[in-house]
C-alpha positions as CSV (number, residue, x, y, z in Angstrom):
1,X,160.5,107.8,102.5
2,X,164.2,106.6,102.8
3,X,167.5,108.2,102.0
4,X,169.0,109.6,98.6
5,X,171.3,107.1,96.9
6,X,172.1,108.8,93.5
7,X,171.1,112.0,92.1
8,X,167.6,112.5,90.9
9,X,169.4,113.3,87.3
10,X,171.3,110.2,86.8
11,X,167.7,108.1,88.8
12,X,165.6,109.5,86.5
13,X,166.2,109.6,82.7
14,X,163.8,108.5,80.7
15,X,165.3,105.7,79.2
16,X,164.9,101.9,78.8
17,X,167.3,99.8,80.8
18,X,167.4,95.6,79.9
19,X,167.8,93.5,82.8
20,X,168.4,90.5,81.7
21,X,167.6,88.1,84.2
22,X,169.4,85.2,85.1
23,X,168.4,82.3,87.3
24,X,170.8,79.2,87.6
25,X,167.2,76.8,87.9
26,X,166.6,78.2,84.1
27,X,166.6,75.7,81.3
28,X,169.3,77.6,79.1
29,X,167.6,75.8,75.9
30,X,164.4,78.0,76.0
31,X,165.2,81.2,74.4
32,X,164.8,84.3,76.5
33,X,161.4,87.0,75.5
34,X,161.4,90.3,76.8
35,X,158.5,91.5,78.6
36,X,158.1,95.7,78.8
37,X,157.5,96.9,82.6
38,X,156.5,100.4,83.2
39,X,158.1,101.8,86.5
40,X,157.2,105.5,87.7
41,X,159.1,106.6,89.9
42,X,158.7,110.3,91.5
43,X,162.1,112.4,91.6
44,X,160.8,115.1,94.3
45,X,161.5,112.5,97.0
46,X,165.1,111.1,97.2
47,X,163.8,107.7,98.9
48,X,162.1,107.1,95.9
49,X,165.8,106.1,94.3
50,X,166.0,103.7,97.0
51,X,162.8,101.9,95.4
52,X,164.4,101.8,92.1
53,X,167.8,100.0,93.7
54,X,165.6,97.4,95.0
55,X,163.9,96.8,91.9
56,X,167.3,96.5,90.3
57,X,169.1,94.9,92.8
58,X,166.3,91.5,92.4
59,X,167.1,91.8,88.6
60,X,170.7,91.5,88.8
61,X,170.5,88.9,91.5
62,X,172.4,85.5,90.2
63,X,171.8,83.8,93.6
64,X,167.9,83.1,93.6
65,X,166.6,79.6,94.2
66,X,163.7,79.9,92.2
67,X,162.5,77.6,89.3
68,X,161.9,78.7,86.4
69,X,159.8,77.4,83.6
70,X,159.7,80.5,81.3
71,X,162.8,82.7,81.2
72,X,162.1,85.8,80.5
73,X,163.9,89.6,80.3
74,X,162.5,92.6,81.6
75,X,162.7,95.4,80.4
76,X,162.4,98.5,82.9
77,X,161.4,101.7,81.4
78,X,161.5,104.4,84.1
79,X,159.2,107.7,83.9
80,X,159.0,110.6,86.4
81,X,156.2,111.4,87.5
82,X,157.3,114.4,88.6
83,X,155.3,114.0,91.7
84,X,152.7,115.6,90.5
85,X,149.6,114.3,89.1
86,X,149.5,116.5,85.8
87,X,152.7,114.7,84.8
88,X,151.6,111.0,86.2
89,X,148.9,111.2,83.9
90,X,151.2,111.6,80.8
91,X,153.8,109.0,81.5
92,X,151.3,106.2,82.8
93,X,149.3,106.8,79.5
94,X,152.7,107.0,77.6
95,X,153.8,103.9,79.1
96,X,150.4,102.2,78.3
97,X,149.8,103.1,75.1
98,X,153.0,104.1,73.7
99,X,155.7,101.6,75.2
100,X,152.9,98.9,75.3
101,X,154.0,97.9,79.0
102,X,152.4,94.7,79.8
103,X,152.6,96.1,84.4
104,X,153.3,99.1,86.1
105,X,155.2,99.4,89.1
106,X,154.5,102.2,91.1
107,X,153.9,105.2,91.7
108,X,154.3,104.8,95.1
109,X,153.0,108.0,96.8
110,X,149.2,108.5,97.5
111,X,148.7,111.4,95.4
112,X,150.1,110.2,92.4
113,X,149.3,106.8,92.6
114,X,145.4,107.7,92.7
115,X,145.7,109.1,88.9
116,X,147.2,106.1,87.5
117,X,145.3,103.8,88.7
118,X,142.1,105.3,86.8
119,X,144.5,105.0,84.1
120,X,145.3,101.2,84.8
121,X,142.0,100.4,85.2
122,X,140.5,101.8,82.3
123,X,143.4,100.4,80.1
124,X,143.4,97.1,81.7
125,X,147.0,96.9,82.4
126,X,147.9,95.7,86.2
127,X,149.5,98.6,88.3
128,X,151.6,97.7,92.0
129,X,152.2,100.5,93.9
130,X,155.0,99.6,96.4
131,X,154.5,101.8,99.1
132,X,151.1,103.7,98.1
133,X,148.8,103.1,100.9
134,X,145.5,104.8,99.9
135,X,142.7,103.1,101.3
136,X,140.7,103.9,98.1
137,X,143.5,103.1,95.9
138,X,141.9,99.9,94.9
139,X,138.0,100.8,95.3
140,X,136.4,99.7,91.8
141,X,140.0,98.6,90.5
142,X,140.4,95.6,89.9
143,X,143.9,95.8,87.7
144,X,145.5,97.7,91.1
145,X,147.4,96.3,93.7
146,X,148.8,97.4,96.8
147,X,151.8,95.9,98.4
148,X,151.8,97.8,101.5
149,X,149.0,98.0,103.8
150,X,146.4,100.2,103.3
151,X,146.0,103.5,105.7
152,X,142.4,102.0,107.1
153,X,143.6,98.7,108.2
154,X,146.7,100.7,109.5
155,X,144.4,102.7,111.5
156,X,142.8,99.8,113.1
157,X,145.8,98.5,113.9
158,X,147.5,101.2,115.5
159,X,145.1,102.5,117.1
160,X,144.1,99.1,119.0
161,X,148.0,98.8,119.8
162,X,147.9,102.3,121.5
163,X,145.2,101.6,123.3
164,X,144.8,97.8,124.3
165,X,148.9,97.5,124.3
166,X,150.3,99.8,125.4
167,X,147.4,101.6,127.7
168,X,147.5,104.7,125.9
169,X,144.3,107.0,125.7
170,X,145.0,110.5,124.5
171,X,146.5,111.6,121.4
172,X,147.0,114.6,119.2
173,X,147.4,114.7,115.3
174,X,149.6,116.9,113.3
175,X,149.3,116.3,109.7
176,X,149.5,117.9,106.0
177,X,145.9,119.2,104.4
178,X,147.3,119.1,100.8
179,X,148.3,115.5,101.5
180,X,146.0,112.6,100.1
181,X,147.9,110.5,102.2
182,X,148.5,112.4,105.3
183,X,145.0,113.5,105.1
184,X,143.9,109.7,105.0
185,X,146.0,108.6,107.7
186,X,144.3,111.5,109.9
187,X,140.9,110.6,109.0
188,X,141.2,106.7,109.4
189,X,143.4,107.4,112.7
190,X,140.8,109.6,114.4
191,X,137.8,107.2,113.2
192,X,139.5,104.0,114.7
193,X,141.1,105.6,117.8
194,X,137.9,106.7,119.0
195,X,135.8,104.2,118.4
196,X,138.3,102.4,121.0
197,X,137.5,104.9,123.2
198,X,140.1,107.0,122.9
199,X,140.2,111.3,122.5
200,X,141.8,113.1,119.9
201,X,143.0,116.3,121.9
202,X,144.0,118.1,119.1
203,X,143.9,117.8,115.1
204,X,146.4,120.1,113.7
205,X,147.0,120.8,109.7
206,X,149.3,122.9,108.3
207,X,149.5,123.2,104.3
208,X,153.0,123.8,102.5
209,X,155.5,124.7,105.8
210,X,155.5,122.6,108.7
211,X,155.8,125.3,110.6
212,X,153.1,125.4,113.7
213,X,151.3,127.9,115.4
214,X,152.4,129.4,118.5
215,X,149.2,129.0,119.9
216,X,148.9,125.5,118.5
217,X,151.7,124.3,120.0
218,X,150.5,125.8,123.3
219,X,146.9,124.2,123.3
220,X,149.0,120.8,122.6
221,X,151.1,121.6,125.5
222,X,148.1,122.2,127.5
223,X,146.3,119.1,126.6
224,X,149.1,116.6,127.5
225,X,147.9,114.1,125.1
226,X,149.9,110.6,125.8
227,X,151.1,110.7,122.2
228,X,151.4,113.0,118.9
229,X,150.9,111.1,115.8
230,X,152.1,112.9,112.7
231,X,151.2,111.1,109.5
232,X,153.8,112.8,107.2
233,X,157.2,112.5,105.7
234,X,160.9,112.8,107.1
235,X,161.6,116.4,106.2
236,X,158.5,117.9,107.8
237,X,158.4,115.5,110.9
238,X,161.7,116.7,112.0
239,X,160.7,120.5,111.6
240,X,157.7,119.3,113.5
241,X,159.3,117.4,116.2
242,X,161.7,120.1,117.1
243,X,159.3,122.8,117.3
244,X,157.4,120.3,120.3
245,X,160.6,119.5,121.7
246,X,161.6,123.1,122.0
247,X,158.4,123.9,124.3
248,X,159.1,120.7,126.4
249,X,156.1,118.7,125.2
250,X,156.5,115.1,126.6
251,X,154.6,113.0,124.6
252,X,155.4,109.9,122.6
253,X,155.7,110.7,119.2
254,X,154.4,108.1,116.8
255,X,154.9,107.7,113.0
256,X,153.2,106.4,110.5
257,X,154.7,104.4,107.3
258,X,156.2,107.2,106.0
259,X,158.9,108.0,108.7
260,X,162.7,106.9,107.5
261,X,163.8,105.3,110.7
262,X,166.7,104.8,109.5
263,X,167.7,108.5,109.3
264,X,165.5,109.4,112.3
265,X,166.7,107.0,114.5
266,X,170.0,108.8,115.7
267,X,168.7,112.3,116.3
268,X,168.0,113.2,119.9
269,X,164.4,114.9,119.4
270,X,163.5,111.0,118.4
271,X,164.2,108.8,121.3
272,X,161.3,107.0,122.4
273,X,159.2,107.7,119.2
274,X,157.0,104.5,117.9
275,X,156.8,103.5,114.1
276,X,154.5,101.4,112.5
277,X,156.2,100.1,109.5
278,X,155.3,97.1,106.7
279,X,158.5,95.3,108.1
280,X,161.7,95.6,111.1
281,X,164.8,95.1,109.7
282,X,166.1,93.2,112.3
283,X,164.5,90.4,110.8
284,X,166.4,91.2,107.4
285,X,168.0,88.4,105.5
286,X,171.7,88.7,104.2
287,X,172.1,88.1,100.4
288,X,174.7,90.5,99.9
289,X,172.7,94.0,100.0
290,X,174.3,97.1,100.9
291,X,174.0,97.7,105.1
292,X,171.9,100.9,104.3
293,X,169.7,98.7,102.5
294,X,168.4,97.1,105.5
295,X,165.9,100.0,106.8
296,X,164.4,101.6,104.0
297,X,162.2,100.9,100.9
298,X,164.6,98.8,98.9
299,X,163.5,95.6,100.6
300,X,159.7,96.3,99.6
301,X,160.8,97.1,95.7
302,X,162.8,94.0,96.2
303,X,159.8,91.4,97.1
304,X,157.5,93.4,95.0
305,X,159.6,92.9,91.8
306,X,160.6,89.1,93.2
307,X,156.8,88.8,93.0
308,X,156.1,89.8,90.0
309,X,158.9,88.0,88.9
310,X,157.7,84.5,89.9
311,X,154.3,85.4,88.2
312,X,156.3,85.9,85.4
313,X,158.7,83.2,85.0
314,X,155.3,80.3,85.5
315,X,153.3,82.0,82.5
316,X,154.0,80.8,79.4
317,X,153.2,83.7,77.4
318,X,152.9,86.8,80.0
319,X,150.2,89.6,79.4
320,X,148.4,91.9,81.1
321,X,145.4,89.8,81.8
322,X,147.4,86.7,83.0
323,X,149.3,88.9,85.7
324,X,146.7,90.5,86.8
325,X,145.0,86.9,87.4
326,X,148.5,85.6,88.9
327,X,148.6,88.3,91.3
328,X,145.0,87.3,92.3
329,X,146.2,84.1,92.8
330,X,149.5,84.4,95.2
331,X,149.2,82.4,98.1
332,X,152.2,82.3,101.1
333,X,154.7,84.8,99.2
334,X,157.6,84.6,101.5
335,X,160.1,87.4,101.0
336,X,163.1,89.3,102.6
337,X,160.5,91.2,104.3
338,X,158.0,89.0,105.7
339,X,155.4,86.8,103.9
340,X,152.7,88.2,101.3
341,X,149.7,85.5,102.5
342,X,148.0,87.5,99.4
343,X,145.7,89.9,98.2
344,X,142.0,90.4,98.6
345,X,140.3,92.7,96.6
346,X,144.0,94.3,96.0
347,X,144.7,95.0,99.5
348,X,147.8,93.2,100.4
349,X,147.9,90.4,103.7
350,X,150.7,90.9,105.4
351,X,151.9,91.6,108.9
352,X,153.0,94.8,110.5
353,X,155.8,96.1,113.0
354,X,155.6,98.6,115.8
355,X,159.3,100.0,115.7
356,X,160.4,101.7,118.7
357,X,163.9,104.1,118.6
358,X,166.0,103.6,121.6
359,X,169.5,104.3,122.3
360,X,170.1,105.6,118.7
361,X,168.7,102.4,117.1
362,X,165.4,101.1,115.9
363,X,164.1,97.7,118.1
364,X,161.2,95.8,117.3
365,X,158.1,96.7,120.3
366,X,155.3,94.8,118.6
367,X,153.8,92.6,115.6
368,X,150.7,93.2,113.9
369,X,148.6,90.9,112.5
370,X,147.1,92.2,109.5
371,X,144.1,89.8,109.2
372,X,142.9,89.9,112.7
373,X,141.8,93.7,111.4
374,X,140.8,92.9,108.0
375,X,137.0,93.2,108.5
376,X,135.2,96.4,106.5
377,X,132.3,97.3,108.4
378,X,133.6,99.3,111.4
């Protein structure tokens, strides 16, 4: 989802990294324990290195204000999944069983992120997926979390901000068949949108290339919808977006979670476009992170791992079963990027950002308030 900050060789070994973590509220005359926490991590996608700099970043951090009562080292051990599911299997069950990892963090893609969280489930060790948004990721799971919001309250969301905001009533999709997620997004999307009274003009898939039909483009063309919405990621969204801009279609393009604004944001065919995104980085707080860290996934690893990390540091003797029962329990989490007012059945509470890109830069257009759209039976 964001930009490549190391190669996926030097990101990804399979090794065990200490971080030991140092917090200057710490009593210094309880001795440090180590506590074992799985991360997969999926090298196909460069913006998945961004997640594991956030993680990182939180761990090496010597400036948090937080008490704490139990000081405690994590230890990170990283596995790629490969991005594929064959291969999440084996390192979530390697990382269960084997390493004896008391949490999982990640993996944060849809497709992926469905397999291990049978896994996490049936093992009983507690699984966050930082950027998964799945709206089934957490069905019958009660040891899985989700710290982004889920693709069917997206939906509701969006959709009801098209229409009721912003007076839109038309809209095509373009999305990726062999994607769990894109698929999702496309089926929640249309569901919602419609039921607002809205028409979908056009539902396009393609499978591997983003590469469109002539004669798709053309009906789109024809049908004028007042936006495109294309649930997928950066690579094929641009491929996409040229080959509409290059037969003059005017609509407003609109991304879901997976766009990287901040690489999008200064290419022409992108002026205009909306974004719904888990947080604007105009409301980013300065504690010494890189500037490029301010619009991409690091400030989600960040608060996940801050999270987890304050779980952590008020157990006295940390296992699976008491952080999956402290996770239950977060109330008013309030983090770089927003609060986390905490999770119901999984499914993270947290507000939501319409991101418009303007004049080469991303501005905020809207809020979202997740609970207003909470409710299940629509």
């Amino acid at each position: 989802m964001k930009a490549s900050l190391s190669s996926p060789n030097k990101v990804f070994k399979r090794i065990a990294v200490s971080c030991l973590l140092l917090l200057l509220s710490c009593s210094g005359s309880e001795s440090t324990k180590k506590l074992k926490v799985g991360v997969l991590l999926g090298s196909q996608y460069s913006w998945q290195s961004d997640i594991k700099m956030g993680i990182e970043l939180f761990l090496s951090s010597t400036s948090k204000q937080d008490s704490c009562q139990h000081p405690m080292e994590f230890e990170l051990l990283f596995r790629d999944t490969l991005s594929t599911q064959e291969a999440t299997a084996k390192a979530a069950l390697e990382l269960v069983q084997n390493d004896d990892v008391q949490v999982i963090l990640g993996p944060n893609i849809s497709d992926t992120a469905l397999v291990a969280a049978k896994i996490a489930e049936s093992t009983q060790t507690p699984l966050i997926s930082i950027t998964s948004t799945h709206s089934d990721l957490t069905t019958n799971n009660s040891f899985v979390f989700q710290f982004a919001v889920n693709n069917r309250v997206q939906a509701r969301m969006l959709s009801d901000y098209l229409i009721n905001k912003l007076g839109y009533k038309s809209a095509a999709v373009i999305y990726k068949a062999t994607s769990d997620y894109s698929r999702g997004y496309k089926k929640e999307f249309v569901e919602k949108f419609t039921k607002l009274g809205g028409t979908i003009t056009n539902e396009v898939n393609y499978l591997d290339s983003p590469l469109l039909q002539n004669n798709e483009i053309e009906s789109i063309k024809q049908n004028q919808p007042d936006v495109i919405l294309m649930p997928n990621f950066t690579d094929d969204t641009t491929l996409i977006v040229r080959q509409l801009k290059n037969q003059n279609i005017q609509s407003v393009f609109v991304g879901s979670d997976s766009w990287e604004v901040d690489q999008l944001k200064t290419l022409p065919d992108f002026q205009g476009s909306l974004v719904i995104d888990h947080w604007y980085s105009g409301s980013y707080k300065n504690i010494g992170m890189p500037t490029d860290f301010t619009e991409n996934v690091s400030p989600l690893a960040y608060d996940a791992t801050h999270l987890l990390w304050n779980i952590i540091c008020n157990t006295p003797s940390p296992n699976r079963i008491s952080i999956k029962d402290g996770l239950n329990k977060t109330t008013s989490f309030k983090g770089i990027t927003g609060t986390v007012e905490e999770f119901i059945d999984g499914n993270v509470v947290r507000n939501m950002a319409i991101v418009e890109i303007t004049n080469n830069q991303s501005q905020l257009n809207g809020v979202l308030p997740v609970r207003k759209f909470l409710k299940t039976n629509d």
